[in-house]
C-alpha positions as CSV (number, residue, x, y, z in Angstrom):
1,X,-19.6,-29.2,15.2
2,X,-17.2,-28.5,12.1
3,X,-13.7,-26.9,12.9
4,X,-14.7,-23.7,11.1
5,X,-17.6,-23.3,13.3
6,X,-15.4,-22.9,16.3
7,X,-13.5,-20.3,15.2
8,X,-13.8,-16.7,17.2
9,X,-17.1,-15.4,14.6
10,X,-15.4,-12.1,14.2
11,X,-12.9,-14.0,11.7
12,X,-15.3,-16.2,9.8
13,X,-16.3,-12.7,8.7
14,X,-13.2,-11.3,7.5
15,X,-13.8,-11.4,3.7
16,X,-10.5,-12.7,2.4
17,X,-7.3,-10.1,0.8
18,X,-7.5,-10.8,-2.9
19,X,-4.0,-9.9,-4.0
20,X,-2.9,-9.3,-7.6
21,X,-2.7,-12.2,-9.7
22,X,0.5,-13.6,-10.0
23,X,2.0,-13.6,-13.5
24,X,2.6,-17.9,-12.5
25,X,-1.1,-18.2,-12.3
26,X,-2.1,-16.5,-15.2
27,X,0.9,-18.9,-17.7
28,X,-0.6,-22.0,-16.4
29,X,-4.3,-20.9,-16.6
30,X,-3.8,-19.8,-20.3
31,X,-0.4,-21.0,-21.3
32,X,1.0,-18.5,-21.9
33,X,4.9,-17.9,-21.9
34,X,5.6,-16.4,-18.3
35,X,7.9,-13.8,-20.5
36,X,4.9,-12.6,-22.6
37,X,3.4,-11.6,-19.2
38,X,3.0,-8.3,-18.5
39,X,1.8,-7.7,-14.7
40,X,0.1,-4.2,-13.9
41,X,-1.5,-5.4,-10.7
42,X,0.2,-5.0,-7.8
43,X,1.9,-1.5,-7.7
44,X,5.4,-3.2,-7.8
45,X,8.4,-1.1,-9.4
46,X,9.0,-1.7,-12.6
47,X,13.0,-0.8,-12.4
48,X,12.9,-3.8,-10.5
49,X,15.1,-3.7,-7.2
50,X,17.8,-0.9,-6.5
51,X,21.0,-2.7,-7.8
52,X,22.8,-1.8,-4.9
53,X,20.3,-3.9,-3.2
54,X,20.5,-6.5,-4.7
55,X,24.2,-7.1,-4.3
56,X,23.7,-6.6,-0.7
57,X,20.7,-9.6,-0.5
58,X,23.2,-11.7,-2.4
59,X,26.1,-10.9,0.1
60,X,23.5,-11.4,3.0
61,X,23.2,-15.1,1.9
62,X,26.4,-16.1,3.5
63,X,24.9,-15.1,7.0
64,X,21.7,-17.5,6.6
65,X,22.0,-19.8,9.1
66,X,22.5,-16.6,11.6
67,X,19.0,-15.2,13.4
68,X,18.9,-11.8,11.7
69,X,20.0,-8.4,13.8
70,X,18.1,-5.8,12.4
71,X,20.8,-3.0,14.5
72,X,21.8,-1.6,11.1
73,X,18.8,-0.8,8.9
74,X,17.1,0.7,12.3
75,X,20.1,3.1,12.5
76,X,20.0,3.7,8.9
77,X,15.9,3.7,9.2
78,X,16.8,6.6,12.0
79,X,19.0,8.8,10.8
80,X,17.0,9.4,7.6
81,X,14.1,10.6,9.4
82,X,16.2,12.1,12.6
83,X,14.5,9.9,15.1
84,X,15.3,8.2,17.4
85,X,16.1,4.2,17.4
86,X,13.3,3.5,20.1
87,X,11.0,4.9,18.0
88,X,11.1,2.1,15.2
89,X,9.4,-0.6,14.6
90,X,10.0,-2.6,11.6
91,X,7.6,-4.7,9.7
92,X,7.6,-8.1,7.5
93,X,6.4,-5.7,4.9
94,X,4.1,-2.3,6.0
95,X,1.1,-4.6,6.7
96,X,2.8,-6.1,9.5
97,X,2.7,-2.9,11.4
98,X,-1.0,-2.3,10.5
99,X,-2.0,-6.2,11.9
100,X,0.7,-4.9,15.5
101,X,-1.3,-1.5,15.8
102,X,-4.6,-3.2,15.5
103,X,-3.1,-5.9,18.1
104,X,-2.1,-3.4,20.4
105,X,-5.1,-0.4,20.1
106,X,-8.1,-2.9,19.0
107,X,-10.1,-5.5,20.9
108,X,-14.1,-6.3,21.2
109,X,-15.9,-3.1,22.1
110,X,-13.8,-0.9,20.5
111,X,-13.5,0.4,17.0
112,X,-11.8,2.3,14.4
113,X,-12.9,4.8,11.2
114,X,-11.4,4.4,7.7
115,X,-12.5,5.9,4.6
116,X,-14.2,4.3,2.1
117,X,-12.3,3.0,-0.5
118,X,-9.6,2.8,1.4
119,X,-6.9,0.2,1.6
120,X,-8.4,-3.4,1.9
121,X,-5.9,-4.1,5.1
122,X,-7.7,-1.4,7.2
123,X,-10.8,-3.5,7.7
124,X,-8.9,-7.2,7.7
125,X,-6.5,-5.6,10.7
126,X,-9.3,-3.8,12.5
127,X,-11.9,-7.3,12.1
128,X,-9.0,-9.7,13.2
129,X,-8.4,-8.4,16.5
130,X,-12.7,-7.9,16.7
131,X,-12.9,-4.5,16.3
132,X,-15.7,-2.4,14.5
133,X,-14.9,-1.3,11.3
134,X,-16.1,2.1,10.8
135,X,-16.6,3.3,7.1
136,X,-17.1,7.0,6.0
137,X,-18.4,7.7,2.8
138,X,-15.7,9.0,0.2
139,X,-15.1,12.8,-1.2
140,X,-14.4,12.6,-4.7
141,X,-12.5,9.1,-4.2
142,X,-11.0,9.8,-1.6
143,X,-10.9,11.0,2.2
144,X,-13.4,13.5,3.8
145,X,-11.6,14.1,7.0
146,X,-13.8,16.0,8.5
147,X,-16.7,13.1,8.3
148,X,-14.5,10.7,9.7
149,X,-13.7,13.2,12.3
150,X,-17.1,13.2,13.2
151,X,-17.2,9.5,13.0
152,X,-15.5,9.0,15.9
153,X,-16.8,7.9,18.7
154,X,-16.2,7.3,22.6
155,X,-15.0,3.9,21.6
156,X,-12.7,4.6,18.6
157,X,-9.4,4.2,19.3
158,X,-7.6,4.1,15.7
159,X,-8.4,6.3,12.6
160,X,-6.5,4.6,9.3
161,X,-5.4,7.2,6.7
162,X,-3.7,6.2,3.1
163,X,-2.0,8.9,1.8
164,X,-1.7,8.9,-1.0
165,X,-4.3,6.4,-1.1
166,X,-4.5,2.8,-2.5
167,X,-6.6,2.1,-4.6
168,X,-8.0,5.7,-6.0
169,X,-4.6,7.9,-5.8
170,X,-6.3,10.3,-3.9
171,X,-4.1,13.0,-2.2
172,X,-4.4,14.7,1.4
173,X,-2.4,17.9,1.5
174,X,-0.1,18.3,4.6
175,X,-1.9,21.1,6.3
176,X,-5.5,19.2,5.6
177,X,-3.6,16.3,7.4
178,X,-2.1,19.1,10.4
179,X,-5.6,20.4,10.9
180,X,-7.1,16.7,11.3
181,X,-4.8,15.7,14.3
182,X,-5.1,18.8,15.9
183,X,-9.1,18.0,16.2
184,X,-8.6,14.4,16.6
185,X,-8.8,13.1,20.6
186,X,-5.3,12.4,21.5
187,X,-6.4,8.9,23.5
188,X,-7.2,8.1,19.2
189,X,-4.4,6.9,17.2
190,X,-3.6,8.4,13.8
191,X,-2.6,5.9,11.2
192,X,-0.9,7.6,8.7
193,X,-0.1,4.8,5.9
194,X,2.3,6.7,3.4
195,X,3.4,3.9,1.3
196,X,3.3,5.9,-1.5
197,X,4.6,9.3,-0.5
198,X,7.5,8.7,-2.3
199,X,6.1,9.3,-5.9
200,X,4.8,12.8,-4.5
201,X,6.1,15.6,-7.0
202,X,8.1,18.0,-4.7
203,X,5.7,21.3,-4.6
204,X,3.4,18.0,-2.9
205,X,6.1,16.5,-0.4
206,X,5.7,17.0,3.1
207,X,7.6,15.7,6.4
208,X,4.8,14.3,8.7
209,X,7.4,12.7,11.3
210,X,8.7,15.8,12.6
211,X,4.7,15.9,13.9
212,X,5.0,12.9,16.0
213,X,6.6,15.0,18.7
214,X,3.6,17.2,18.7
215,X,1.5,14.8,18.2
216,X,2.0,11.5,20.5
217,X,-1.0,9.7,19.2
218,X,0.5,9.8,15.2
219,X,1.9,6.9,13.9
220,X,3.9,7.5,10.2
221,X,3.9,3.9,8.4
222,X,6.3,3.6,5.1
223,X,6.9,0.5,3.4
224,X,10.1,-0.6,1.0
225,X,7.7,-2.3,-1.4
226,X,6.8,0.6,-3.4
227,X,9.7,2.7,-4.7
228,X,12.2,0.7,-3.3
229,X,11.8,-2.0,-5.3
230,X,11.5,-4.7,-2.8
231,X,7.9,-6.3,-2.8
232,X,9.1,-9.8,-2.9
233,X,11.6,-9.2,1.1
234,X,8.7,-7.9,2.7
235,X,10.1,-5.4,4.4
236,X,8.3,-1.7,5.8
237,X,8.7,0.6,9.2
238,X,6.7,2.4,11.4
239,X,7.6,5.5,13.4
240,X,6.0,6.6,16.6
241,X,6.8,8.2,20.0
242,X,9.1,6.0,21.8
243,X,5.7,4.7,23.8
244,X,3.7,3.4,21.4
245,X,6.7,1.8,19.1
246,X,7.7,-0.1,22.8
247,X,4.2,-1.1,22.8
248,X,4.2,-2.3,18.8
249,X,8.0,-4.0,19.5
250,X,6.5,-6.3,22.7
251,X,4.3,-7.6,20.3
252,X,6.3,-7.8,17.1
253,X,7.9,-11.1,16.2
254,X,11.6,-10.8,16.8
255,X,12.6,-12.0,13.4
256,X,10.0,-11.1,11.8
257,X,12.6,-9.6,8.9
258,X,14.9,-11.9,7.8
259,X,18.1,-11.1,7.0
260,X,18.5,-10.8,2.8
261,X,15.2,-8.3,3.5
262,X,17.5,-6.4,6.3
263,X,20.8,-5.9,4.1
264,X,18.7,-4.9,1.2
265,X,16.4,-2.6,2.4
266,X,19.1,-0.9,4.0
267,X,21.3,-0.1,0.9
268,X,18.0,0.4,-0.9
269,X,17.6,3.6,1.7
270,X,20.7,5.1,0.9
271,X,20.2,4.8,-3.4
272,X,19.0,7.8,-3.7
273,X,19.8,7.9,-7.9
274,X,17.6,4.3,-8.0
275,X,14.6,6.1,-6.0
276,X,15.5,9.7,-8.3
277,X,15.3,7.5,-11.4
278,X,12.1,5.2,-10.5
279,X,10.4,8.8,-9.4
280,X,11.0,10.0,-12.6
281,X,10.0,6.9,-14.7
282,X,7.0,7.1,-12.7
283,X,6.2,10.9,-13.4
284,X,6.4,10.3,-17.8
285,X,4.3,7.0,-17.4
286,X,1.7,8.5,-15.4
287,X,1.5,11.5,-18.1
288,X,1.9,9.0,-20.9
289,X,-0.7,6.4,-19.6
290,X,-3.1,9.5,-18.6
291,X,-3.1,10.4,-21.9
292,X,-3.8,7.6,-23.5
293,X,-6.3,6.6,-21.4
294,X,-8.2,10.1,-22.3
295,X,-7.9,9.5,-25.9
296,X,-9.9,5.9,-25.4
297,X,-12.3,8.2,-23.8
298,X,-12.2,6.6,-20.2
299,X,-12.6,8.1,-17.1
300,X,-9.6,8.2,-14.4
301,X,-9.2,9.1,-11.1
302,X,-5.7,11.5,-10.6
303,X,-3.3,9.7,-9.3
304,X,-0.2,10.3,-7.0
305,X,0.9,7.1,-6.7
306,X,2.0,4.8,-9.7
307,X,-1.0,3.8,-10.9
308,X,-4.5,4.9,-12.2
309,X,-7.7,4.2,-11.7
310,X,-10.0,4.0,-14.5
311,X,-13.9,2.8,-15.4
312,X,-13.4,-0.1,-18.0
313,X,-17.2,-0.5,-18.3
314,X,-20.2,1.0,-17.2
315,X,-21.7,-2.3,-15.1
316,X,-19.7,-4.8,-13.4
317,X,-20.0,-7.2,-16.3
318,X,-18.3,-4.6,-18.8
319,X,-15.5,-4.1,-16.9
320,X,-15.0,-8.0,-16.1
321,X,-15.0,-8.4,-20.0
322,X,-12.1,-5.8,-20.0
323,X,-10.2,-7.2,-17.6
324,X,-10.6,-10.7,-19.3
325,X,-9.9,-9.7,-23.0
326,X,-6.6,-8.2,-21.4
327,X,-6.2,-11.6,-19.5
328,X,-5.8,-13.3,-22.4
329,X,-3.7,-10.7,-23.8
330,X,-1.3,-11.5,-21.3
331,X,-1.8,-8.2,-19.4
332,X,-2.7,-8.5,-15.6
333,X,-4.6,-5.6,-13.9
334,X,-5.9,-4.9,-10.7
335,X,-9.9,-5.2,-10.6
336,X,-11.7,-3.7,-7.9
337,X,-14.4,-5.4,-6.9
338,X,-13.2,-5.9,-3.6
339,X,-13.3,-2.3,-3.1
340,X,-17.1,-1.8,-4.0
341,X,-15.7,-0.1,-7.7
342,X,-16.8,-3.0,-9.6
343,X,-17.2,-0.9,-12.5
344,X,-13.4,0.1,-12.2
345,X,-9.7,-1.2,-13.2
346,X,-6.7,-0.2,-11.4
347,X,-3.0,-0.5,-13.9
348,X,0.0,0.1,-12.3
349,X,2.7,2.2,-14.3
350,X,4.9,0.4,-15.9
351,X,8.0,1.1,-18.3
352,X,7.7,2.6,-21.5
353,X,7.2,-0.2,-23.6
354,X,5.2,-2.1,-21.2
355,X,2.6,1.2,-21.0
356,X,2.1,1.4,-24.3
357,X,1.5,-2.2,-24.5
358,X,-1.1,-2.2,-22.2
359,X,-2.8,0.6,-24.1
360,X,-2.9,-1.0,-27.3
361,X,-4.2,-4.5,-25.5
362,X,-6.7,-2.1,-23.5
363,X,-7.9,-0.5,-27.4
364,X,-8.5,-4.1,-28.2
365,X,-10.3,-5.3,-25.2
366,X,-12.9,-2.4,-24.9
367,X,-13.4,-2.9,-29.2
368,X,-14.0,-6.3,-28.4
369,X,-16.9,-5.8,-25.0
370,X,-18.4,-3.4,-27.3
């Protein structure tokens, strides 16, 4: 019998995360200068890394042959949301935490409800541990809450909830997210996966941990990839009544962050101008990208994260030929065929010059499928 076939069968049917391609790939397939690349793929900040954090990675260095102690960014990780330390679990990047509360809350025989369209690590968690992966049909792109409210069932013990979401942009307002968990069985866990609240404008901002008290069965995940500038350390939290993060930390690796990741992270916290300015960057290329995206006459999904969604063709074959006249453009976008939107392309905001790039490239490639 081959090796594969002895795997548990409940992973043989995990279809695999395809992540954005790296610019590395792309200059060796086409050979292409790696500085002519322009990646839009994978949601990363184009400010780069908080210089503050940086200095602090590069001082962190000097400690590498110690086992990291993770004491200061949990304090730091604390006081910012006035929690307490026992109610912190940190994460080799935000998916970590999804793969621990799927570890801890998910087995054969039970399962869990996501929304369609909905992050790709939401089904990879919940199939890894053998859980049931429930789908709900998407409203307008995004979550119908009350379907996957009623798609819960005497099994379901975890409900997974991007918001904003990844890959549509979608947005849940605070009180639509207040009224869900007061109807939601408390013996259910609440996933709420805000690695992209931070590029909320601030009539949209709301403070969902303050609810954890309330609500015991919530569990607020943020991530330092986004906004923070810090992709590449893998670093993210999640915060939860002091219960369930004991559960999460039994399980958690206890180096699972290493140390350049810990010393960053935490002076990336306390930048508040390098978050104010990346916000803000965010907020003109979203306008600007909107607009020109509009003026080639293609639809978009409205976005609250830093990026759009937008239908590059009207079959799958269209949009491929978009995405691979950009290719060769060097321009890297995120297609989304993994997410059932083959017709689609997802570009993260970039900088100004690297925006209207990709619009210009974009003109070209949709001239050229025609």
């Amino acid at each position: 019998m081959p090796l594969a076939a002895q795997s548990l069968p409940y992973i043989r049917a995990i279809a695999a995360y395809q992540p954005g391609k790296p610019i590395t790939e792309l200059a060796r397939e086409l050979g292409l200068p790696v500085a002519d690349i322009v990646k839009l793929a994978s949601n990363e900040n184009p400010l780069g890394m908080s210089p503050k954090a940086k200095e602090a990675a590069a001082a962190a260095l000097a400690g590498g042959e110690r086992y990291p102690d993770s004491f200061e960014l949990v304090a730091a990780v604390a006081r910012k949301h006035a929690v307490a330390s026992s109610q912190i679990v940190l994460g080799n990047g935000s998916n970590d935490v999804l793969d621990l509360i799927a570890r801890v809350f998910l087995d054969t025989g039970r399962s869990a409800v996501a929304a369609q369209y909905a992050f790709a690590v939401y089904p990879i968690a919940t199939l890894s541990v053998g859980g049931e992966m429930i789908v709900v049909p998407a409203r307008h792109f995004g979550h119908d809450l009350r379907a996957m409210g009623a798609a819960i069932r005497p099994d379901t013990r975890v409900v997974w909830i991007a918001n904003p979401n990844n890959p549509t942009g979608t947005f849940l307002p605070a009180e639509d997210l207040r009224a869900f968990l007061e109807r939601t069985p408390r013996e259910v866990i609440v996933v709420l996966d805000e690695a992209y609240g931070d590029y909320l404008s601030e009539e949209e901002q709301y403070d969902s941990v303050p609810w954890i008290a309330e609500f015991p069965n919530l569990i607020v995940v943020r991530t330092f990839s986004k906004i923070y500038g810090l992709a590449g350390l893998r670093v993210g939290y999640g915060l939860a009544a002091e219960s369930v993060a004991g559960l999460l930390n039994r399980v958690r690796q206890p180096f699972n962050c290493n140390n350049l990741a810990l010393a960053a992270a935490k002076a990336a916290l306390e930048d508040t101008d390098f978050v104010e300015k990346s916000s803000k960057t965010n907020r003109k290329g979203l306008r600007d990208v909107g607009a020109g995206l509009a003026r080639l006459g293609l639809e978009t999904i409205p976005s609250r994260g830093n990026f759009l969604t937008f239908m590059a063709g009207k079959s799958k074959e269209e949009a491929a030929n978009v995405n691979r006249a950009l290719l060769k453009q060097g321009l890297i976008v995120r297609p989304l065929v993994g997410y059932d939107m083959p017709e689609w392309l997802r570009a993260t905001i970039g900088t100004a010059d690297e925006n209207a790039r990709f619009l210009a490239a974009l003109e070209k490639a949709l001239a050229q499928s025609v």
